[in-house]
Backbone atoms as SQL, in Angstrom:
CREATE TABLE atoms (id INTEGER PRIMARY KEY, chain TEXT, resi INTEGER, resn TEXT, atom TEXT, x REAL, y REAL, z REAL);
INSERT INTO atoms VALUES
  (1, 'A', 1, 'UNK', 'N', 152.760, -82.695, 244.605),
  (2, 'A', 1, 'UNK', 'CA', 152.368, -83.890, 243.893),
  (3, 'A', 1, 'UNK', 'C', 153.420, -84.194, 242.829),
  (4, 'A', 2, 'UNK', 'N', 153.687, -85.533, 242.674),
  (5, 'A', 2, 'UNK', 'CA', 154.984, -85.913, 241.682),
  (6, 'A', 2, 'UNK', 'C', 154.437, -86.332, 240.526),
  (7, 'A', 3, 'UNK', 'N', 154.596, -85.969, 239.362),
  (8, 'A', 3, 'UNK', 'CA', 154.187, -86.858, 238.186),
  (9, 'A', 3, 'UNK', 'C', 153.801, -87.684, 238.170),
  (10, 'A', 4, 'UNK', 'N', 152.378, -88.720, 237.247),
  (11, 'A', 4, 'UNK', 'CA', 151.949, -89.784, 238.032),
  (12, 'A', 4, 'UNK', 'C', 152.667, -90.352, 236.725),
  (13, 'A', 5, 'UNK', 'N', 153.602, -90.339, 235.804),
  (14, 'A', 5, 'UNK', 'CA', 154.464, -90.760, 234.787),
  (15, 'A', 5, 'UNK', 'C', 155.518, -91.172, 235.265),
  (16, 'A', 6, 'UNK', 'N', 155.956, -91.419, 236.338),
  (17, 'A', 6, 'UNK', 'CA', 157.162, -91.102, 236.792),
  (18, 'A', 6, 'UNK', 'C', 157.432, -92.580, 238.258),
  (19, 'A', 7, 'UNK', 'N', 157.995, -93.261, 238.026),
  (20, 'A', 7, 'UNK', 'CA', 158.270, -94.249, 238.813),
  (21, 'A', 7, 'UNK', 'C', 159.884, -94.467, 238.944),
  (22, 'A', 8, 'UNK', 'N', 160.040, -95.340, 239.816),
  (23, 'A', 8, 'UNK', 'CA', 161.770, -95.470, 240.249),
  (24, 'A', 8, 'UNK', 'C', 161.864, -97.026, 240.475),
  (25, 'A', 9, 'UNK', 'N', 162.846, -97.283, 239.497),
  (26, 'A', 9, 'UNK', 'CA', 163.336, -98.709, 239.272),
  (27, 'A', 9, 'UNK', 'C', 164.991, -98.466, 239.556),
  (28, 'A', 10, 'UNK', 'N', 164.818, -100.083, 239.762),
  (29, 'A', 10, 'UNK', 'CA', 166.535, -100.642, 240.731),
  (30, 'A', 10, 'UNK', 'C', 166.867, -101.163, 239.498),
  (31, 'A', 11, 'UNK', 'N', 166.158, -101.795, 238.430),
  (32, 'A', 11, 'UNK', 'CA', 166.780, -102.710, 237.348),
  (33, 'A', 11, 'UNK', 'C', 166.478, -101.957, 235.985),
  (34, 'A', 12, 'UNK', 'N', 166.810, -102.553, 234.532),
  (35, 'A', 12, 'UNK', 'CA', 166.262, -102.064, 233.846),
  (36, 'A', 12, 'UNK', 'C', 166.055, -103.470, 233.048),
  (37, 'A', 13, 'UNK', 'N', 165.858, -104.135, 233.403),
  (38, 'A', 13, 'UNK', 'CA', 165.482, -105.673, 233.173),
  (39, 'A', 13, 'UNK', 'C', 166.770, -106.847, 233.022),
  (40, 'A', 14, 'UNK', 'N', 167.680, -106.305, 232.294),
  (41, 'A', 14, 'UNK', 'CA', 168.780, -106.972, 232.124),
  (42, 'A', 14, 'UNK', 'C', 170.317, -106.575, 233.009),
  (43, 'A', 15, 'UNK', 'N', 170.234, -105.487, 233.591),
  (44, 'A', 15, 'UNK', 'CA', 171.048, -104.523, 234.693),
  (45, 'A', 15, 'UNK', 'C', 170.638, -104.413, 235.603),
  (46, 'A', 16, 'UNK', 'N', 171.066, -104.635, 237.141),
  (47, 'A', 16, 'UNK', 'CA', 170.493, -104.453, 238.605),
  (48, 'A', 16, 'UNK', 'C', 171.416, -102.952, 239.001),
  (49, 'A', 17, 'UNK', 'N', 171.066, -101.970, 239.294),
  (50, 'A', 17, 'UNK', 'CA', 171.293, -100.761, 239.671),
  (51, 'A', 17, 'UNK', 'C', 171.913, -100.607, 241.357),
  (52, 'A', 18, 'UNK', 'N', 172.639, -100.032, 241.969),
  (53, 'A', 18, 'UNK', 'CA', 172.660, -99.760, 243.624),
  (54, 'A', 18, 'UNK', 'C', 171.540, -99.040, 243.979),
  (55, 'A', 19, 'UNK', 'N', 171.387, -97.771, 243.045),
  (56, 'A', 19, 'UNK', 'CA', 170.243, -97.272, 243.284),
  (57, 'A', 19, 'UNK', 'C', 169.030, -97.220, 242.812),
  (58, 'A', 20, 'UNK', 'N', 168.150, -96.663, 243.062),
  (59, 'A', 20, 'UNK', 'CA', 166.458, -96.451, 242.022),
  (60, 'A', 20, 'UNK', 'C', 166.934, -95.113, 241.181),
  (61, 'A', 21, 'UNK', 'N', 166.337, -95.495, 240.116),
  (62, 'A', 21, 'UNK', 'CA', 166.845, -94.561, 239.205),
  (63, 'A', 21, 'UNK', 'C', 165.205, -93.752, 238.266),
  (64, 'A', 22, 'UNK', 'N', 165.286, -93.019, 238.029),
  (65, 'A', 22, 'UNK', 'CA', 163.760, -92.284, 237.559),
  (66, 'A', 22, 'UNK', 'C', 163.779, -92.737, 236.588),
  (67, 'A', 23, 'UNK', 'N', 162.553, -93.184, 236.137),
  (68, 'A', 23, 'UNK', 'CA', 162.045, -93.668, 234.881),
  (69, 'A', 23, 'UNK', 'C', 160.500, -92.898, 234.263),
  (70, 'A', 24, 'UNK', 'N', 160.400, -92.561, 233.196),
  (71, 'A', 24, 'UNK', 'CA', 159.642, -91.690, 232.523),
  (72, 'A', 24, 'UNK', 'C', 158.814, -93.076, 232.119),
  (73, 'A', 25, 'UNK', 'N', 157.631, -93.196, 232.450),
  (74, 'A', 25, 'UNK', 'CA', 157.119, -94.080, 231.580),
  (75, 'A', 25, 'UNK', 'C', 156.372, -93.345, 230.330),
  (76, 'A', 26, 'UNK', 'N', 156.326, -92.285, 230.085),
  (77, 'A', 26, 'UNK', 'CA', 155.670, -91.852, 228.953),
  (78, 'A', 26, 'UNK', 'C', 156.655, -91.567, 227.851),
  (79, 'A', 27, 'UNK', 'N', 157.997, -91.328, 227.904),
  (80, 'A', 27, 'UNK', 'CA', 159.245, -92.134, 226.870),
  (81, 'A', 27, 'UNK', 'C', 159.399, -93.008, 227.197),
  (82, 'A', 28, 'UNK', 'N', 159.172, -94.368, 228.007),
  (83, 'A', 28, 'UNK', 'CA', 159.493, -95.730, 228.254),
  (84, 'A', 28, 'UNK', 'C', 160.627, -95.850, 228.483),
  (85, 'A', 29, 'UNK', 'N', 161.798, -94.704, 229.224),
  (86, 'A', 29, 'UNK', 'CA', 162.933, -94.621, 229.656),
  (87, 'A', 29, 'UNK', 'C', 163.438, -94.016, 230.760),
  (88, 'A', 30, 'UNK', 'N', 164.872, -94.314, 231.250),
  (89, 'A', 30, 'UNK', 'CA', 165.099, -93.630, 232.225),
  (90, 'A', 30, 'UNK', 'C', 165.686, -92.447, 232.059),
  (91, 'A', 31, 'UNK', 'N', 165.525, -91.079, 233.095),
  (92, 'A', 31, 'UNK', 'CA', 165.562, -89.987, 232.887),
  (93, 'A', 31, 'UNK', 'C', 166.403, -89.409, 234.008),
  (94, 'A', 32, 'UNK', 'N', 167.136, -88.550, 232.921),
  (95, 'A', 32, 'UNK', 'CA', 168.712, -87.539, 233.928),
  (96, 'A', 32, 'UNK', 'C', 167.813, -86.982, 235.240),
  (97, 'A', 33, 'UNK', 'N', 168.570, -87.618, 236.587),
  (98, 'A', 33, 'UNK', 'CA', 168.422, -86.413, 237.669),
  (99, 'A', 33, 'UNK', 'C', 167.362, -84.956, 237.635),
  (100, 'A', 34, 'UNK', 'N', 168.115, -84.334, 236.743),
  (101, 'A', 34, 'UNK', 'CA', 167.374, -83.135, 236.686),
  (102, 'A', 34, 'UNK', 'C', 166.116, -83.278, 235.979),
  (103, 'A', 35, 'UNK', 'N', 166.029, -84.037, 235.104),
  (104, 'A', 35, 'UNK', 'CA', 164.654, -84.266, 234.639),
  (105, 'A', 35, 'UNK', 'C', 163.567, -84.682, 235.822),
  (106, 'A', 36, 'UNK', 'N', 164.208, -85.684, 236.476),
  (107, 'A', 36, 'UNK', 'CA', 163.123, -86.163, 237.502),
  (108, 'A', 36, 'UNK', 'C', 163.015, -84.842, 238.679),
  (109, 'A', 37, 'UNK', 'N', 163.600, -83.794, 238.573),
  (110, 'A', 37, 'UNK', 'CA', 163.449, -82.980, 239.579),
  (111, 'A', 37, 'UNK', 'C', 162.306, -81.964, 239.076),
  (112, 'A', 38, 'UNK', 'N', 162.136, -82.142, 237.773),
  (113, 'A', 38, 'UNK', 'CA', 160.826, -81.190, 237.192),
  (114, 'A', 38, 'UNK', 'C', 159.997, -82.406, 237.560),
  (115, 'A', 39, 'UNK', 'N', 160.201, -83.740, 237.540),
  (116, 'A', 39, 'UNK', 'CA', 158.586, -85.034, 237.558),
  (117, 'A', 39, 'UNK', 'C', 158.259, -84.832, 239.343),
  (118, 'A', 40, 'UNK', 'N', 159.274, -84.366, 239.840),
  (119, 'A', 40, 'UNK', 'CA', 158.888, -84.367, 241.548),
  (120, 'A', 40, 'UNK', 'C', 158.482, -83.068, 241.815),
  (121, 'A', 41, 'UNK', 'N', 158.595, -82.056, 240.946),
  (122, 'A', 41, 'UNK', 'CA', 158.333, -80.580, 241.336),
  (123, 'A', 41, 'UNK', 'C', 159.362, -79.752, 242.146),
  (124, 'A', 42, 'UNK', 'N', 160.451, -80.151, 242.065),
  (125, 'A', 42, 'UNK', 'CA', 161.279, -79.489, 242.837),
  (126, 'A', 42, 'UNK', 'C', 161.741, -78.136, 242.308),
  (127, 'A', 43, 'UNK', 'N', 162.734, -77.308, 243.044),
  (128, 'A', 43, 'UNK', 'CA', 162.834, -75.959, 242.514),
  (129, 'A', 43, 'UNK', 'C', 162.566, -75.176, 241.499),
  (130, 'A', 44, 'UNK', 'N', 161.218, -74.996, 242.071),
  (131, 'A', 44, 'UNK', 'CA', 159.826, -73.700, 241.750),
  (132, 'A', 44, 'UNK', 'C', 159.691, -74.500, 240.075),
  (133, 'A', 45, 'UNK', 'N', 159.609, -75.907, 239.808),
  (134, 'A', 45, 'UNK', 'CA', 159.371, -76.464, 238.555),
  (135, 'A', 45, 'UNK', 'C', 158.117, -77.275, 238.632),
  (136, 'A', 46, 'UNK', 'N', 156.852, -76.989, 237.986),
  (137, 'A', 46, 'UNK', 'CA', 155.208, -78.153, 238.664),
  (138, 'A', 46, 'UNK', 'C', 155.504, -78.976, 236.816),
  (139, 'A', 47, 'UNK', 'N', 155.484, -80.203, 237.005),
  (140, 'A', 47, 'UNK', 'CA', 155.686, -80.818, 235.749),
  (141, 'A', 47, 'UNK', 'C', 154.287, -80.539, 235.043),
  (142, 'A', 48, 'UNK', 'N', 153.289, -80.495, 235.095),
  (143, 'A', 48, 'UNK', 'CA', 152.437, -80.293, 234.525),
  (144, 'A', 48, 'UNK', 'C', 152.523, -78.634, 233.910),
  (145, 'A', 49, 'UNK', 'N', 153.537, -77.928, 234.101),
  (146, 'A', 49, 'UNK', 'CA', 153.401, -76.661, 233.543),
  (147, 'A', 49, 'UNK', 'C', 155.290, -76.933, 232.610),
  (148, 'A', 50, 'UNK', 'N', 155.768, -77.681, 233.197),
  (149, 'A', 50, 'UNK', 'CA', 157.435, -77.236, 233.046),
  (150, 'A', 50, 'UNK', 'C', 157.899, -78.450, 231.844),
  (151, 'A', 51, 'UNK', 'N', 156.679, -79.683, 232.061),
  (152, 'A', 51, 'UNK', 'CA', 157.246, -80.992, 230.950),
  (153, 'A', 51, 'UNK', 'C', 156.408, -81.221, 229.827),
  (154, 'A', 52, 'UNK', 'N', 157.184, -81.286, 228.760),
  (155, 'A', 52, 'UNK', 'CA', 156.414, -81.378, 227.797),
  (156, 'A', 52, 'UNK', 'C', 156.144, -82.993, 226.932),
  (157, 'A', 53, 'UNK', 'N', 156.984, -83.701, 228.133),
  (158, 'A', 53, 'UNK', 'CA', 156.343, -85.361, 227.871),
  (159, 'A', 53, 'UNK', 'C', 154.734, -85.593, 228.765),
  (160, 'A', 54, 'UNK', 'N', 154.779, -84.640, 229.590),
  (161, 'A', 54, 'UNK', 'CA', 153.787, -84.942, 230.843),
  (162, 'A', 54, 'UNK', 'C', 152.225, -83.651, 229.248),
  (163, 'A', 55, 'UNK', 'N', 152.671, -83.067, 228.661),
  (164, 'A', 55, 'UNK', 'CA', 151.946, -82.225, 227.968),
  (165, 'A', 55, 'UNK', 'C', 151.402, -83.195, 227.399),
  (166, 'A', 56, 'UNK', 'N', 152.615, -84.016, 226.606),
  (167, 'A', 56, 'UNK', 'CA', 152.134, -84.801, 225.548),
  (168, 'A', 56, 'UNK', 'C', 150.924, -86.081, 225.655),
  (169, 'A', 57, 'UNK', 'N', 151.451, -86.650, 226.736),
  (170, 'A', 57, 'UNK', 'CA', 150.570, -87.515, 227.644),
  (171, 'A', 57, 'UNK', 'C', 149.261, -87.485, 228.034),
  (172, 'A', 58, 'UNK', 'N', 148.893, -86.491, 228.432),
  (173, 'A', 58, 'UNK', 'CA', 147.738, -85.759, 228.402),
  (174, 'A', 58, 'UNK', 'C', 146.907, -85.583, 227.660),
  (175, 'A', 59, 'UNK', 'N', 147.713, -84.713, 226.834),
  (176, 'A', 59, 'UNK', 'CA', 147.054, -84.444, 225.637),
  (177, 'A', 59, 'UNK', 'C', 146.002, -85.505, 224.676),
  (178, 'A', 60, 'UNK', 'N', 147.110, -86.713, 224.570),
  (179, 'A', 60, 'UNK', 'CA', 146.305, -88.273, 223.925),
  (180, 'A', 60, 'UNK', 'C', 144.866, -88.484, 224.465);
């Protein structure tokens, strides 16, 4: 399961991208590669144990 914080945008409203790029909506920004590889769970990382924006989020 992927972060439900976690979406992929082509633009960032004023910039059109080639690619989709990870976006954190719980900093309201976009986020390095490796960050989005803890929001997708990839190598042995579950964001709900490994992120502490996904903590914070919650937490509220």
């Amino acid at each position: 399961m992927t972060c439900p914080y976690l979406s992929y945008r082509q633009s960032d409203g004023d910039h059109a991208f080639d690619t989709e790029r990870a976006y954190c909506e719980v900093v309201d920004e976009f986020v390095s590669p490796m960050r989005a590889d803890v929001c997708n769970d990839r190598h042995e990382f579950h964001h709900e144990n490994d992120c502490e924006f996904y903590d914070e989020a919650e937490s509220d």
